[in-house]
Steps between C-alpha positions, in 0.01 A plus 500: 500500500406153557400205235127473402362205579396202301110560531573885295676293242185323466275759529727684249467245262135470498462863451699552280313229295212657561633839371522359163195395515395855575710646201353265266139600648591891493599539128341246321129523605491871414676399146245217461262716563630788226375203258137563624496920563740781459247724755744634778212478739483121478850470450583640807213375663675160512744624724262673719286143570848362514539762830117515588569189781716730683256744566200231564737171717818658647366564822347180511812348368722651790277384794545127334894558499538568856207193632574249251811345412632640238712233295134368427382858368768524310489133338083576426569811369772354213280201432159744448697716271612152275176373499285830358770587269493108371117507443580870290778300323246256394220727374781661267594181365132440440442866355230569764737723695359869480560856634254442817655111544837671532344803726446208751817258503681846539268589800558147663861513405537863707297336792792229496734786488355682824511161745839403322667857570365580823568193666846460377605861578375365877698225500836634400577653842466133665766369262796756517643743724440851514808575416465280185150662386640734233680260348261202479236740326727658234532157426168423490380841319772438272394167385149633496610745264727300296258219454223761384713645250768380401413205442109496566412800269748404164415148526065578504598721192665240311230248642163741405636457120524115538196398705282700731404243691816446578561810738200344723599163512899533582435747802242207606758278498738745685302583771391110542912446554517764736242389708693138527782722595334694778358171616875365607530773762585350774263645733150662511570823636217566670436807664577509924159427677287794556176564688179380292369800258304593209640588171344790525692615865830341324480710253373803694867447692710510214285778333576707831856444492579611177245789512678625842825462453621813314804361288347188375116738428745667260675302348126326390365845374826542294461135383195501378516816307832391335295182390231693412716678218694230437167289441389796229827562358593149425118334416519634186864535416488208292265718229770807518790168423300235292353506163502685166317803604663505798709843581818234543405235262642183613399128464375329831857305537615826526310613777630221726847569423418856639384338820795249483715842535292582770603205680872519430435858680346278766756242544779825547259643804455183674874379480599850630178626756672315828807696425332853384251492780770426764748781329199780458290406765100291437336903481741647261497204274130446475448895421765519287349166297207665473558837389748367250211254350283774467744738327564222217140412417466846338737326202189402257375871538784605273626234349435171267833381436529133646874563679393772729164301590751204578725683721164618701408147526814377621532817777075456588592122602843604661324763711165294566673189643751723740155675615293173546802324693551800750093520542432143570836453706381779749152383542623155596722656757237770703192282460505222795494176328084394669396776291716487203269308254178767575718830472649365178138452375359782613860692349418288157153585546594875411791472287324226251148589539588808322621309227173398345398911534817616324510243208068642467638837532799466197276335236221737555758812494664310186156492353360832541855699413843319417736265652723770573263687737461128671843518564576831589223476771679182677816684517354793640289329779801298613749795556220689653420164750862473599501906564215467774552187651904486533556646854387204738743298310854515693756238563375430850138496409595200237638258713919607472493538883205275614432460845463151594132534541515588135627197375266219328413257713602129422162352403546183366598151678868326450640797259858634465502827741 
């Protein structure tokens, strides 16, 4: 296991600036927003525009990753996101900010997301070795989810009671230092020169690949339905947690210590997802993740007591991060690195397009029977999902004994191999 190099430090630290900006952006705008409406369909319909650019740009975005360089995606991307969520800071200091004002920074803000996430996802391959993939994205998922919630999600609590502006105008500032970050890479990595094309053929390519290629079609199909749950079951989990008439009853600090447990969970899985994946093997630990997630959602069907709620948290971010580590590891290993940053779309373009559908789907089943029946459905489409789509999804088939064709191809100029 070699060293990582200096440039993953750097990208490291950017995202994981970034990240906080994220968990800042995640929990307070929905609680900012409880100030204005307590309807679940426009509750959760924050975190379905917050999705929406995945379904409408990733494909776009991925053709950009593998023509352009992508230090300078990554760099526009951070400084877009600082610059909406600065003009949203400012209507709120101004009281002009309203429900449809924060509709849009949030849309802008997941546009950011798409070209930021794609690209970077690209780009990891041309900084480490294979070999060193696992490990240099448990570290990055694990600062994702730390930053989100353990220290993102309590600190917008504690922030929503002090100042609302204030969860729009430090993420602003956030993503403005992570774009100076970004901008210190020491190269552009730009994608190896390729024949002239449209978007429209680039994307066709990538779009081809994943579709064709029976392991990686799976593994999208099971994505996106697992997000598609997930997007119901937890857009409106903050009305079963928050509030006086809420079945738990908790203030909104509260709520953000439940996702800082969530991201203690987290930091467990990514410290120990090198280590389970190479002792279990990438198939049996991403199944296993999975079907254990989906067995401890059904906790809120029986129960309203905060400690066994906490213990699911902590297990759902354990089991999520050991999943997401072994998934993206995998695809950066069979994918050949020219197409990596259009079959990551097109894969993002199915697991968070059905975001936006799912959050729809769990306010609309929330408000036409309970939260209960919102979350009982999730559970049930996920273990169904992983039922069908399991068997092209071996140890071979996910990279453990690439062939050499299999392997990404180095697609940036000057980087550590």
């Amino acid at each position: 296991m070699s060293t990582l190099p200096g440039p993953f430090h750097r990208l490291f630290a950017a995202s994981t600036t970034a990240n906080l900006a994220d968990g800042l952006v995640l929990v307070g705008v929905p609680l900012l927003a409880l100030r204005s409406t307590r309807e679940p369909v426009l509750i959760s319909g924050i975190q379905a525009v917050f999705t929406l650019p995945w379904l409408l740009f990733a494909l776009q975005a991925g053709a950009l990753a593998d023509r352009r360089g992508r230090k300078g995606l990554l760099v526009s991307a951070a400084t877009l996101r600082a610059a909406v969520l600065a003009l949203a800071g400012a209507a709120a200091l101004t009281g002009n900010l309203t429900l449809a004002a924060i509709y849009l920074a949030v849309f802008v803000v997941g546009f950011g997301e798409v070209l930021f996430d794609t690209t970077s996802q690209s780009l990891l391959p041309a900084m480490v070795a294979r070999e060193d993939l696992g490990r240099a994205n448990g570290r990055l998922i694990g600062a994702q989810t730390v930053m989100n919630n353990f220290v993102g999600a309590p600190l917008a609590g504690v922030l929503v009671g002090v100042a609302g502006a204030a969860v729009l105008l430090g993420p602003a500032a956030l993503y403005l230092a992570a774009a100076l970050l970004l901008a210190r890479l020491p190269q552009r990595y730009q994608p190896e020169a390729r024949p002239p094309a449209t978007m429209r053929a680039d994307i066709a390519e990538g779009l081809e690949h994943l579709l064709h290629h029976p392991t990686l079609r799976s593994l999208g199909l099971l994505g996106a339905v697992l997000n598609l749950a997930n997007a119901a079951y937890f857009g409106v989990i903050v009305l079963f947690v928050v509030g006086e008439g809420s079945p738990m009853g908790l203030p909104e600090v509260a709520f953000g210590g439940l996702a800082a447990i969530l991201a203690a969970g987290s930091v467990t899985g990514s410290l120990l997802a090198a280590r389970v994946e190479a002792r279990f093997g990438p198939r049996r630990t991403l199944l296993s993740g999975i079907a254990g997630s989906s067995l401890v959602m059904v906790t809120p069907l029986v129960t309203t007591a905060v400690a066994p709620i906490a213990a699911m948290a902590f297990l759902l971010g354990l089991a999520s991060v050991l999943v997401n580590v072994v998934a993206v590891s995998s695809r950066q290993r069979i994918v050949p690195g020219a197409l990596l940053g259009r079959v990551n779309a097109s894969f993002r373009l199915l697991v968070m397009g059905a975001m936006p559908l799912g959050a729809a789907v769990g306010g609309v089943i929330a408000s036409a029977t309970t939260l209960r029946a919102t979350f009982a459905t999730a559970v049930a489409l996920q273990l169904l999902a992983l039922v069908a789509l399991h068997r092209p999804i071996t140890d071979a088939a996910l990279g453990a004994d690439a062939t050499p064709d299999h392997r990404p191809a180095t697609t940036s100029v000057g980087t550590t191999p």
